[in-house]
C-alpha positions in Angstrom: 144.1 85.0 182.9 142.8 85.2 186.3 145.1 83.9 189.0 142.0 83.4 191.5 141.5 79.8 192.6 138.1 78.8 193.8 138.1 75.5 195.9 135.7 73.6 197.0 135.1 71.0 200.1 137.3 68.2 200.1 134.0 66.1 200.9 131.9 67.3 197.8 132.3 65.7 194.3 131.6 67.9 191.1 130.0 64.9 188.8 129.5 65.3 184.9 128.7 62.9 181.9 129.5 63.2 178.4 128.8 61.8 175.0 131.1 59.5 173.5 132.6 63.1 172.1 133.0 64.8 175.1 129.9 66.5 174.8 128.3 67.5 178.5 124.8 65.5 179.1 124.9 65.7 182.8 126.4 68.5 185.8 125.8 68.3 188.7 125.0 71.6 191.2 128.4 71.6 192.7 129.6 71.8 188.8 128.0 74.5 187.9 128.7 76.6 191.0 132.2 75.9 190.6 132.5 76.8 187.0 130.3 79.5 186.9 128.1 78.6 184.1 124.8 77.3 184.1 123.6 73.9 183.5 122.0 75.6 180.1 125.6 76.8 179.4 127.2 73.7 180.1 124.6 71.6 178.2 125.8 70.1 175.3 128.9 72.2 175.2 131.9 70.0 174.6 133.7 69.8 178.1 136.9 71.4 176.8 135.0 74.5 177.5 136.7 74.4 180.5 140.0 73.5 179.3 142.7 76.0 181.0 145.5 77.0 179.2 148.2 75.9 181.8 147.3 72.4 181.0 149.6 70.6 178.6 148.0 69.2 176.2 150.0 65.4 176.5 147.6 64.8 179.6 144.2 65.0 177.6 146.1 62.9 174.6 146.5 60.4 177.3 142.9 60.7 179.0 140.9 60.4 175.9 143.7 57.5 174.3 142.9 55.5 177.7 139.4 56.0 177.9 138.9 55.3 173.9 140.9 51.9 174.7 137.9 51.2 177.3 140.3 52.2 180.3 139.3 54.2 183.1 141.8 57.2 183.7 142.5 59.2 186.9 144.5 62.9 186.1 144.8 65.7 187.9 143.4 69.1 185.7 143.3 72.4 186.2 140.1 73.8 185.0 139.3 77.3 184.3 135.7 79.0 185.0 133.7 81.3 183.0 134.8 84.1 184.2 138.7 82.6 184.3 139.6 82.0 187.6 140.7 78.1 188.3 140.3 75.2 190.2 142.1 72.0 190.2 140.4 68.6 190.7 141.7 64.7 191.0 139.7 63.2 188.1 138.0 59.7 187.9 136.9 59.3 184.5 135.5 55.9 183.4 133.9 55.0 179.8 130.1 53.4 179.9 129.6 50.9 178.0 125.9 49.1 176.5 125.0 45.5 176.5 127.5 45.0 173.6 130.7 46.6 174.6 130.0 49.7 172.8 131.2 53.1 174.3 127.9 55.0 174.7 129.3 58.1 177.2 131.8 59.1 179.6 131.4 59.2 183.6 133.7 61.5 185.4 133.5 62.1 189.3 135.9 64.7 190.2 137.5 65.9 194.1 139.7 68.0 195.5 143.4 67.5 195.4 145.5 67.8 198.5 147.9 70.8 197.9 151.1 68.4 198.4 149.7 66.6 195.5 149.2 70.2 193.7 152.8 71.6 194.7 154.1 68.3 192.3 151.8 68.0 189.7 152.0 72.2 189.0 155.2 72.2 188.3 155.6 69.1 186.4 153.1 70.6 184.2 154.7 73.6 183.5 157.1 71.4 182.6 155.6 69.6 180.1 153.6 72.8 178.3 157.1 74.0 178.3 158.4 70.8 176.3 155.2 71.0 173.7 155.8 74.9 173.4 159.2 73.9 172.7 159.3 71.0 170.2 155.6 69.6 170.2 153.1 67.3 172.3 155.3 64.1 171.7 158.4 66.2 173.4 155.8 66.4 176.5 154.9 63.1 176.3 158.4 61.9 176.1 159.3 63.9 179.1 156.9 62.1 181.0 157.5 59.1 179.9 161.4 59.2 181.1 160.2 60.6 184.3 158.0 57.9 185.1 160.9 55.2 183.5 163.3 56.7 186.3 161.2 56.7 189.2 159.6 53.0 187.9 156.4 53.8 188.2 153.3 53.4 185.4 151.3 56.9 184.9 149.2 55.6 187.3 151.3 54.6 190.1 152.2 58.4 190.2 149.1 59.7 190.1 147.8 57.3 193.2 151.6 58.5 194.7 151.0 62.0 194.9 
């Protein structure tokens, strides 16, 4: 795996929708530059195409349980292009809804992180691939979870605190 990391502006916003099943309908051009694929690659591909391997898998659990609940969800992810260099981004991810409360597709607008906020969430992380290597995604999740119980903060709180 490529230890590259492409960045982008901290002004720009890489903007994507997806189905209901994480199925890319929508990129924008800052999305595809940064990935490297093309909006024909991209479209409908699920969007774990991009999925990079350093990223435990507890934090998607979490994303898709929150946004399936009809919650929106902000996480930090490290992404991997096509050619496997990386990027990290702050994710917003919000469900869409029609007229009668029925989850239609996904909305996720998507910035760059500060690299204080990076030089936490990296390691922690590592951390928590380490923990589902080790004993399985629930040992990640309950690492997180203490974590967050001693500092007294919600997942969210952190996220915003970072």
């Amino acid at each position: 795996m490529s230890q590259k990391e492409i960045t982008f502006n901290e002004n720009e916003f890489i903007i994507s929708k997806t189905d209901s099943k994480g199925i890319i309908t929508y990129c924008n051009e800052l999305f595809t530059e940064i990935s490297g694929y093309t909006e024909d690659e991209l479209f409908l591909k699920p969007h774990s195409i991009l999925r990079h391997p350093d990223m435990p898998k507890f934090i998607f659990q979490y994303l898709w349980d929150e946004l399936r609940a009809g919650r929106e969800v902000f996480a930090y992810v490290k992404n991997k292009t096509k050619n496997n260099d990386f990027y990290w981004v702050l994710a917003f991810v919000t469900p869409s809804l029609d007229n009668n409360g029925n989850l239609i597709e996904y909305f996720s607008v998507r910035r760059k992180p500060t690299q204080e906020a990076i030089a936490i969430i990296e390691p922690l992380y590592k951390q928590l691939l380490h923990e589902e290597k080790k004993a399985g995604i629930n040992a990640s999740k309950l690492y997180l979870t203490n974590l967050l119980n001693t500092q007294g903060v919600s997942y969210e709180q952190f996220i915003f605190s970072v």
